[in-house]
KOLTORLUM-773981 format. One record per residue (C-alpha): z, x, y; residue in one letter; residue number from 1. Coordinates in Angstrom, 1 decimal, padded with zeros to 4 digits. Layout:
      up    east   north  type  seq
       Z       X       Y     A  NUM
...
***
This chain:
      up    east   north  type  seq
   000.0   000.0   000.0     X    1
  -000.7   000.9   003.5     X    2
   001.6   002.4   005.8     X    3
   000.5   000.0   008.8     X    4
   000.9  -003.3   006.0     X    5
   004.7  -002.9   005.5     X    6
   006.0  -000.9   008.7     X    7
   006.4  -001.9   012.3     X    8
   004.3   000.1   014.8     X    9
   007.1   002.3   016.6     X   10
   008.6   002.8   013.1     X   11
   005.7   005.4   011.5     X   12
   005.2   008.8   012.1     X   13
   003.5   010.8   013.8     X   14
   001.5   011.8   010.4     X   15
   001.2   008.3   009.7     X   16
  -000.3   007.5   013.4     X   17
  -002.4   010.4   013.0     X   18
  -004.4   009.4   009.8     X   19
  -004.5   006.3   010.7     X   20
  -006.4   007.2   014.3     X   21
  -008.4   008.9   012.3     X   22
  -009.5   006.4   009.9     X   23
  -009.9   003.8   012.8     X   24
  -007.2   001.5   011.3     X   25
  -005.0   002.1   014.6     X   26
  -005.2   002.8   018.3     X   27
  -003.0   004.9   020.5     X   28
  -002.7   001.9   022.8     X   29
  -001.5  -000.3   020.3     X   30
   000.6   002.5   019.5     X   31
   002.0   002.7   023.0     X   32
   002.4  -000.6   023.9     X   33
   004.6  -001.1   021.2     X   34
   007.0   001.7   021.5     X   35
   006.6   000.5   025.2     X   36
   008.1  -002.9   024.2     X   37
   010.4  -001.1   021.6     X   38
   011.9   000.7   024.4     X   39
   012.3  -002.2   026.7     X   40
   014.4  -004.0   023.9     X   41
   016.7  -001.0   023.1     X   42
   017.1   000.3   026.2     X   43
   019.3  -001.2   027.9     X   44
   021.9  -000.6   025.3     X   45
   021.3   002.7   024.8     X   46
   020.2   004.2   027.6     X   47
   018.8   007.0   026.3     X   48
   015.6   007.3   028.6     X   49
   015.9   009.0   032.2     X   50
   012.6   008.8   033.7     X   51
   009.7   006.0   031.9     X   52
   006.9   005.0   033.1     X   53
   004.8   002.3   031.0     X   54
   001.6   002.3   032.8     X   55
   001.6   005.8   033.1     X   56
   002.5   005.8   029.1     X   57
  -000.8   003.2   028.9     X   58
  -003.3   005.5   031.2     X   59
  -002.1   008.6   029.1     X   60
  -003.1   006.4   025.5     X   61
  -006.0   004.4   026.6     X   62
  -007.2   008.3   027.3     X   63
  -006.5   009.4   024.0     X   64
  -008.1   006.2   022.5     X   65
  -011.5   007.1   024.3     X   66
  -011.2   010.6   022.5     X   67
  -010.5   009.3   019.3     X   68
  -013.4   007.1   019.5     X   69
  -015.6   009.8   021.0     X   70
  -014.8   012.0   018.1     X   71
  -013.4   014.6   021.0     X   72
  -009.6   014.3   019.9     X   73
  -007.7   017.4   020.7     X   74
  -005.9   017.3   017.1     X   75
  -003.5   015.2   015.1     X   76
  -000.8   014.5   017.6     X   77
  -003.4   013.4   019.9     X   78
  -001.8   010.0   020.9     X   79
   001.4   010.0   019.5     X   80
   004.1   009.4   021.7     X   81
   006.5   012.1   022.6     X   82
   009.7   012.7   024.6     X   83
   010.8   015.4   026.2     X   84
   015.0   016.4   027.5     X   85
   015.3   016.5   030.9     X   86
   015.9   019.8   031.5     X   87
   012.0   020.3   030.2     X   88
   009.9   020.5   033.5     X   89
   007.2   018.2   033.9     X   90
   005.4   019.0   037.0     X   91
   006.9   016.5   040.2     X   92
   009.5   015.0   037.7     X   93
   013.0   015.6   039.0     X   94
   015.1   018.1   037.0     X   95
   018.8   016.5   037.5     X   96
   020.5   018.1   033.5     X   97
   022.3   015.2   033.8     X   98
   024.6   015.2   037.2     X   99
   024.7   012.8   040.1     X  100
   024.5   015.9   042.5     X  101
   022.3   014.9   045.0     X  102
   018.6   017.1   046.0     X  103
   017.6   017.6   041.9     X  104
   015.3   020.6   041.4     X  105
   011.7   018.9   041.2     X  106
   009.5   021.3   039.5     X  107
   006.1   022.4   040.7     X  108
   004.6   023.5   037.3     X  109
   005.1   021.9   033.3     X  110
   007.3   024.0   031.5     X  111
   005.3   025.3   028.3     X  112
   006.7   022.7   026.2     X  113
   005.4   020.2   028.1     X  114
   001.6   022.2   028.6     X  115
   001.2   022.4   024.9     X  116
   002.0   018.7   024.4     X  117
  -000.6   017.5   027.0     X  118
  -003.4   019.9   025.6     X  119
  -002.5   018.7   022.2     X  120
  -003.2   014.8   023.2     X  121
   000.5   013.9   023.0     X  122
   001.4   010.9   025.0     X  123
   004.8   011.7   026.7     X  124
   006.6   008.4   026.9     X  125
   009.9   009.6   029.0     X  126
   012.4   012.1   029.6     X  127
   015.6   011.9   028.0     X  128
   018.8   012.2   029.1     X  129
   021.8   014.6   028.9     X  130
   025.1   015.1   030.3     X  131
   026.6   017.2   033.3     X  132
   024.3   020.6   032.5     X  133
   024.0   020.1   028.9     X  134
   027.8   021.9   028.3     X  135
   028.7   018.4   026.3     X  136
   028.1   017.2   022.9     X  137
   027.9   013.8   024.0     X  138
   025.7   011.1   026.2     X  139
   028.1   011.1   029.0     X  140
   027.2   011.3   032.5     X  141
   027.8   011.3   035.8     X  142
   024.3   010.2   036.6     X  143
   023.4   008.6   033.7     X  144
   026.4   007.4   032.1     X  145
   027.3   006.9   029.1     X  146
   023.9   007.2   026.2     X  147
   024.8   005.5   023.1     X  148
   024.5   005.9   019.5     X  149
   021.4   004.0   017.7     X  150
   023.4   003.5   014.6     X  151
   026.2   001.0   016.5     X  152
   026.0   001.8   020.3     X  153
   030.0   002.2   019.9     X  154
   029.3   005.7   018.9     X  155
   028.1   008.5   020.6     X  156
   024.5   009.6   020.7     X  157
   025.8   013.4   020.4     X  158
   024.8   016.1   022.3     X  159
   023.7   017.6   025.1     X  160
   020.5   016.3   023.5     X  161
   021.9   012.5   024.1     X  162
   019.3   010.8   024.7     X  163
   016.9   012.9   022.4     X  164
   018.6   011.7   019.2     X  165
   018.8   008.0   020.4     X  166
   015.2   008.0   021.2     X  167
   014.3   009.2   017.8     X  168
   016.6   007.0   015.7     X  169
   015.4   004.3   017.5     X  170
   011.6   005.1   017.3     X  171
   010.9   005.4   021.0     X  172
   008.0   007.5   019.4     X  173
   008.3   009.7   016.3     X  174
   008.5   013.1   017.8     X  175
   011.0   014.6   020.8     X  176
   011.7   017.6   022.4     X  177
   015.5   018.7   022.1     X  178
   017.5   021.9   023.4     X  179
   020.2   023.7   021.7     X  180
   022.5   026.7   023.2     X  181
   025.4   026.2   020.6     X  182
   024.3   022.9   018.6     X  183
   022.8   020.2   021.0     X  184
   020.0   019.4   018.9     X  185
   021.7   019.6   015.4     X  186
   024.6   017.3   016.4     X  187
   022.7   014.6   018.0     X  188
   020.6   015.4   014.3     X  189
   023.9   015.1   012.1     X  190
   025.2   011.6   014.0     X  191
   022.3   010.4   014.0     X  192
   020.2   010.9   010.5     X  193
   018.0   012.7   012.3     X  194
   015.5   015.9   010.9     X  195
   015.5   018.6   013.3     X  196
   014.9   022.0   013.5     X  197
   017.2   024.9   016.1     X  198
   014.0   027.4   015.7     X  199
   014.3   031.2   015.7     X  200
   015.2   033.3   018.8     X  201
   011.7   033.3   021.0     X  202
   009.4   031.0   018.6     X  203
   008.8   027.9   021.1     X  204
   008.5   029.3   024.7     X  205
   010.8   028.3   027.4     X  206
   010.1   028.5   030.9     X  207
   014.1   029.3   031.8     X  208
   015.0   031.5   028.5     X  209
   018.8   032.3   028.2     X  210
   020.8   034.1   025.5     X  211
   021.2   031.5   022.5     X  212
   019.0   028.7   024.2     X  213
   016.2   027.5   022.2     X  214
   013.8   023.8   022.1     X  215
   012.9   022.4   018.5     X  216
   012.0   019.2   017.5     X  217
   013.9   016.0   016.9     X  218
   012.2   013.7   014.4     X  219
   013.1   011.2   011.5     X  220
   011.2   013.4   009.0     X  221
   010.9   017.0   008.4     X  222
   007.5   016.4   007.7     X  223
   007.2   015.4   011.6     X  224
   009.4   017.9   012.5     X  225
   007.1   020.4   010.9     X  226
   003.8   018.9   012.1     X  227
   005.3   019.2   015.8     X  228
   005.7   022.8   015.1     X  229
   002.1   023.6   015.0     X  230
   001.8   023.0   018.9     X  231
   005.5   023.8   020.1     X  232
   005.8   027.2   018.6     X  233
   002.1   028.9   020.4     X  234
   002.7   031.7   022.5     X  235
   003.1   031.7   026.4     X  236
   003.2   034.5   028.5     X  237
   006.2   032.7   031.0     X  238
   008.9   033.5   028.5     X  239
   009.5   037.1   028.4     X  240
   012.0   036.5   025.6     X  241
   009.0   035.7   023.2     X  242
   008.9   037.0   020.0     X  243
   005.1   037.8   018.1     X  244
   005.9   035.8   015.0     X  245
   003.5   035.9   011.9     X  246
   001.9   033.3   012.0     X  247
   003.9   030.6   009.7     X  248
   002.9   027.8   007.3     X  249
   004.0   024.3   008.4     X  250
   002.6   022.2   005.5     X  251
   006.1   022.3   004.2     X  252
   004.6   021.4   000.6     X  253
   005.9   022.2  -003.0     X  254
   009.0   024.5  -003.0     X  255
   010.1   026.6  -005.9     X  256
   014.0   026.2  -005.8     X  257
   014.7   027.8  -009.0     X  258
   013.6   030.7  -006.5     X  259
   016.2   030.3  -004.2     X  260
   019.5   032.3  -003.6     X  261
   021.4   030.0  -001.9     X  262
   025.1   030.1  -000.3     X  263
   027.5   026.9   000.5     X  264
   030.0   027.5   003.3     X  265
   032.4   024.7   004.0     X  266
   035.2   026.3   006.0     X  267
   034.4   028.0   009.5     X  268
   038.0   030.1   010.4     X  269
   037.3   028.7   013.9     X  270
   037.5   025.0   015.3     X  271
   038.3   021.9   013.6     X  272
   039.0   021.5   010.0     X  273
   036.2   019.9   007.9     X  274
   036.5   015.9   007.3     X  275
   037.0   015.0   003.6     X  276
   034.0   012.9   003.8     X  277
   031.6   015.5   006.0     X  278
   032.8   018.1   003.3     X  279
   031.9   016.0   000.0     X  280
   028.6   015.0   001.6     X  281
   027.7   018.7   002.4     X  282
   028.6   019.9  -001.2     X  283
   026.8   017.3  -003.0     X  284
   023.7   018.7  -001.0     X  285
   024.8   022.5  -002.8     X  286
   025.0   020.9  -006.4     X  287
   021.3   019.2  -005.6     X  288
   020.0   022.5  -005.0     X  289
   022.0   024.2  -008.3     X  290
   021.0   020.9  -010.5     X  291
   017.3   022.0  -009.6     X  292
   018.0   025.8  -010.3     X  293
   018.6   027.6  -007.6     X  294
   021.2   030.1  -007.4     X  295
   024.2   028.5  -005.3     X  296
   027.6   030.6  -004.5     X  297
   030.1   030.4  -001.9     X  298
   029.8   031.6   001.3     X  299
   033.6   033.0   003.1     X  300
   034.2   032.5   007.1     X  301
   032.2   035.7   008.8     X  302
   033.1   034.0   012.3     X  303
   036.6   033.7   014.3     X  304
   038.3   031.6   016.7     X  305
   038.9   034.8   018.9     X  306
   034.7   034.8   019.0     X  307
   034.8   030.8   019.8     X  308
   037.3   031.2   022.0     X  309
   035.6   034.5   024.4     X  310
   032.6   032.8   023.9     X  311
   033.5   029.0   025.9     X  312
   035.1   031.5   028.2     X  313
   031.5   032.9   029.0     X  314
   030.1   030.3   029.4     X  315
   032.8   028.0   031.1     X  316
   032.8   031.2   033.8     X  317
   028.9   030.8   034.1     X  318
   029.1   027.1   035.0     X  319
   032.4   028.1   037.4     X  320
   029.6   030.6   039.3     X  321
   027.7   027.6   040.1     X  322
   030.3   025.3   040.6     X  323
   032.3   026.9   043.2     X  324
   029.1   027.1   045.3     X  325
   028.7   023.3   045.6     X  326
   030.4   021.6   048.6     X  327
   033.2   019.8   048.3     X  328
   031.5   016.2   048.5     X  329
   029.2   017.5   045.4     X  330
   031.6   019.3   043.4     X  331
   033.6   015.4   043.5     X  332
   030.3   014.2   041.8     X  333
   030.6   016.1   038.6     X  334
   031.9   014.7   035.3     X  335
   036.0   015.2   036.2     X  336
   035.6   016.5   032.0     X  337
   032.9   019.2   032.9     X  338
   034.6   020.0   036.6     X  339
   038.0   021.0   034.7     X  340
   036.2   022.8   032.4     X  341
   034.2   024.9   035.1     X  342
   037.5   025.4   036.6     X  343
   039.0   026.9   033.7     X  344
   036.4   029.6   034.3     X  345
   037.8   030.9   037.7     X  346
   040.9   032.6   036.1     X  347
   038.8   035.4   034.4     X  348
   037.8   038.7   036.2     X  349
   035.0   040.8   035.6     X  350
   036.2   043.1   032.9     X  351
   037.3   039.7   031.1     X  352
   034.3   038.6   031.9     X  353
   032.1   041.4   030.2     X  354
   034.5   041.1   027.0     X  355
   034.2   038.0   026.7     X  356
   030.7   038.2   026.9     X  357
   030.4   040.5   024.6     X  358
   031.3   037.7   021.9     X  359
   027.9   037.1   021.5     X  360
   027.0   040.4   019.9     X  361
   030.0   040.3   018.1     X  362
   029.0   036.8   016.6     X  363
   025.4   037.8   016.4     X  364
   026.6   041.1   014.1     X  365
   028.7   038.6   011.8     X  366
   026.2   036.1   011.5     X  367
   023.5   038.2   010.5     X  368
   025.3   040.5   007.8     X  369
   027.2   037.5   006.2     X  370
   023.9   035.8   005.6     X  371
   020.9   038.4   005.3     X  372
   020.8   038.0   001.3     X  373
   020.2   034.2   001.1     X  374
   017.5   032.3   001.7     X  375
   019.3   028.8   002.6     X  376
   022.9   028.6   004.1     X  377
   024.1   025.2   003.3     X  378
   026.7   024.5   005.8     X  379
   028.5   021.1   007.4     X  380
   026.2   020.7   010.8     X  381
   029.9   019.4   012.8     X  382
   033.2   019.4   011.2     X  383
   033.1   015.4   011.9     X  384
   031.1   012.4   012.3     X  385
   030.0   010.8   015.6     X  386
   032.8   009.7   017.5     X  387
   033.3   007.0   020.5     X  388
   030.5   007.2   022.9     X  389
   032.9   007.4   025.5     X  390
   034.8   010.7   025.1     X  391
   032.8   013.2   026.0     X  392
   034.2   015.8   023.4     X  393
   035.3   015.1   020.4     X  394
   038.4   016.6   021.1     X  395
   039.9   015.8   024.8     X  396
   040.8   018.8   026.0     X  397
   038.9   021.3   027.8     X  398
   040.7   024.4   026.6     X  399
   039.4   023.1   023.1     X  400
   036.4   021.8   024.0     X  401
   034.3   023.4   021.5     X  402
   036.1   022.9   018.5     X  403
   033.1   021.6   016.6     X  404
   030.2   024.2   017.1     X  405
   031.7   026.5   014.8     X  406
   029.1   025.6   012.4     X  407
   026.1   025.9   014.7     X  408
   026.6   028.6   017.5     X  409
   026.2   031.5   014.9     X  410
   023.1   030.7   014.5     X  411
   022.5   030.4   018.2     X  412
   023.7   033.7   019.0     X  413
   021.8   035.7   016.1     X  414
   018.5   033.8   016.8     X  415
   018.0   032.3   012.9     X  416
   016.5   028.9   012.5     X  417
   018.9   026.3   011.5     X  418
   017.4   022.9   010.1     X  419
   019.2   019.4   009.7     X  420
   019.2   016.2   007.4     X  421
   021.0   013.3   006.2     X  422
   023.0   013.8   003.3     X  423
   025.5   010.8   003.7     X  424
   027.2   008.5   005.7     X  425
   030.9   007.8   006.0     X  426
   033.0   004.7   004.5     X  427
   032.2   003.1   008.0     X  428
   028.5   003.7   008.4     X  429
   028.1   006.6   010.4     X  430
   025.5   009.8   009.3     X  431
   026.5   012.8   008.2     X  432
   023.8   015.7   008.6     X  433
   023.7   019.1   006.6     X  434
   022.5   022.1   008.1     X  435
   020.2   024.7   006.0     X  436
   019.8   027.7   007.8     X  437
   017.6   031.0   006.9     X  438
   016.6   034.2   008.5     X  439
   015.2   035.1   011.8     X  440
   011.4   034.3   011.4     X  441
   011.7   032.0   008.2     X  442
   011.3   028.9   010.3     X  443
   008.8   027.5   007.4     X  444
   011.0   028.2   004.6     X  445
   013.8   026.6   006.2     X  446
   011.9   023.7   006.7     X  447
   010.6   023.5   003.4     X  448
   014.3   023.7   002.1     X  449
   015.0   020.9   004.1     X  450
   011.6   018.6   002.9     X  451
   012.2   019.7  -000.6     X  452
   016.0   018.2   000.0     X  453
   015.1   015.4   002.1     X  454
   013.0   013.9  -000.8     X  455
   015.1   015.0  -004.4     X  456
   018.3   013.5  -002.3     X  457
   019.6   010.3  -003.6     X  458
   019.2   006.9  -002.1     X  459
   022.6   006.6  -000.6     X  460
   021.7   009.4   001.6     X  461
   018.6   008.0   003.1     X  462
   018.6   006.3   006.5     X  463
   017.6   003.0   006.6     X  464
   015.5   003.1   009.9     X  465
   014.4  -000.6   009.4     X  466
   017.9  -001.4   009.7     X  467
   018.0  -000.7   013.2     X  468
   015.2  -003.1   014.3     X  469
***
């Protein structure tokens, strides 16, 4: 049976949408009007979209339409809707990263995110949001405020990709563009079923590269995720943190697991203690890999909470450098979470400054010599599920603030690609996402890992997306 019998239109994917441009069975503006309309039902709840315009949507599809009927498409994505975070520049679109300060950078020039997406045919439907400068793992705002969940809108969307992970769970379009400096696309993944992909250190260019940051793609498939690779990880001369990758195969096809040395790590030493539920999830993903042959042993702690600690030090110094400089009336604008936080910076000197700065190596050290042997980590992606969509952290205190990234910001600060799926959901409903992480460079295999997992898993673990219609 066909896709397009049996599935509503914001529902398929972008592989779906392609074949079926191709074959003439679909058009992009049929595409686009519904994910238009799916928006316009959804969004009001969860407020995941910061800038949307529909008739700019319609010009952008009726466009890729004439293409496609020309026989001039630019490729497969060529009229699948996209997203992009907000903090992705599109030329004369208002860069805010989520405050209510007032005079938001607008941007002369597309960021190369957003350049490969146009050339590619991609229709961008929106930017999404995120809260105060993207230092939260939540949808709270002070412009915005508060992005919800599109499991139960009672929960939070995760973050600082916020309104990334709605978007996708929702089927605002099948593919978005997420950003991740110590987890902010693989938690907004992990609460919300989501496949993603945190790629390796300099593989999709950014126009403002920073130590950690990265862009990957949010998707409900890794297959999508992995299709959206083929455009989001070409070189661009603006980011003089690029790496020159081989070049890397994103059919993500058949995987040999019996192939595989695999490790399982389930305590951090740093952060919050693993949930019961979060930890049974995570190892049943191990035993699916050792059922099928691979080679699966344990994996000890190679971070600590002196390195998570120095580390939100950094960066809560950072954001206090550009705090300070805001006047008074715009420093009372910012989240009072994220201004405490900031604050919290001013106490540390330079020479504390520089240590703890030099976390980063430290953690980059550890990282890469606990894990060089295996080809998959299996790890929990967050300690916990999603929690209410009104905290901003899951744990209310800014001096603790980053309890739950002990998972994810290794893999941040040594540059490896670090993947997510669903592997369960909690007594009450709410996803629970594993992460599969590789080596620097092994962005495919990761990926393939994490297709080979997201079809052998068992039905339990599979999002029912038609639920959320």
């Amino acid at each position: 049976m066909s896709p397009l019998s049996s599935t509503t239109l914001h529902d398929l994917s972008a592989r779906e949408l392609g074949e079926a441009y191709a074959a003439k069975e679909l058009s992009p503006v049929d595409v686009a009007d519904a994910v238009i309309a799916r928006i316009e039902e959804r969004e009001p709840v969860l407020n995941a979209l910061y800038q949307f315009e529909p008739e700019a949507v319609r010009k952008d599809a009726k466009a890729s339409e004439r293409r496609w009927l020309e026989g001039s498409q630019r490729g497969p994505l060529d009229g699948v809707p996209v997203s992009v975070k907000e903090n992705i520049a599109r030329a004369g679109v208002p860069m805010p990263s989520g405050t209510a300060l007032s005079n938001p950078k607008v941007p002369q020039n597309n960021s190369p995110i957003t350049d490969r997406i146009l050339e590619a045919g991609g229709v961008i439907v929106g930017s999404t949001t995120m809260p105060d400068w993207g230092m939260l793992s939540s949808g709270v705002s002070s412009l915005h405020g508060i992005s919800r969940s599109a499991w139960n809108p009672a929960w939070t969307t995760g973050g600082s990709s916020s309104g990334a992970g709605s978007a996708a769970a929702a089927g605002y379009g099948p593919l978005h563009v997420g950003t991740d400096i110590g987890g902010s696309i693989r938690l907004p993944g992990a609460w919300q079923g989501l496949a993603t992909l945190k790629p390796s250190a300099g593989l999709i260019p950014l126009d403002v590269p920073y130590i950690g940051r990265a862009a990957g793609p949010m998707a409900r498939t890794v297959a999508d995720a992995a299709l959206f690779m083929t455009i989001l990880g070409q070189p661009d001369i603006r980011d003089y943190t690029a790496r020159p990758y081989p070049p890397m195969d994103w059919t993500v096809g058949d995987l040999d697991v019996s192939s595989l040395k695999v490790a399982l790590q389930t305590e951090a030493n740093a952060g919050a203690a693993v949930d019961p539920e979060v930890l049974a999830a995570v190892k049943a993903v191990a035993e699916h890999f050792a059922d099928a042959g691979a080679h699966v042993e344990s994996l000890e702690p190679f971070i600590d909470q002196d390195m998570l600690d120095r580390l939100d030090r950094f960066w809560r110094t950072r954001s206090w450098a550009d705090y300070r400089e805001l006047p008074a009336a715009e420093q009372q604008k910012v989240l009072p979470y994220i201004a405490r936080w900031c604050q919290g910076g001013s106490q540390f000197d330079g020479a504390e400054t520089i240590r703890n700065f030099g976390s980063i190596d430290q953690m980059q050290k550890a990282t890469i010599a606990a894990t060089a042997e295996y080809d998959v980590v299996i790890s929990p992606v967050a300690p916990m599920a999603a929690f209410p969509a009104e905290q901003p952290m899951p744990v209310d205190d800014p001096d603790r603030t980053m309890a739950h990234i002990a998972f994810t910001v290794p893999y941040n600060m040594s540059g490896q690609p670090a993947a997510t799926v669903n592997c369960g959901f909690t007594s009450d409903g709410r996803p629970i996402g594993v992460q599969l992480s590789g080596r620097v460079g092994a962005d495919d295999d990761v990926l393939r890992a994490a297709a080979w997992y997201e079809s052998a898993r068992p039905a339990v673990a599979v999002p029912d997306w038609g639920s959320l219609d």
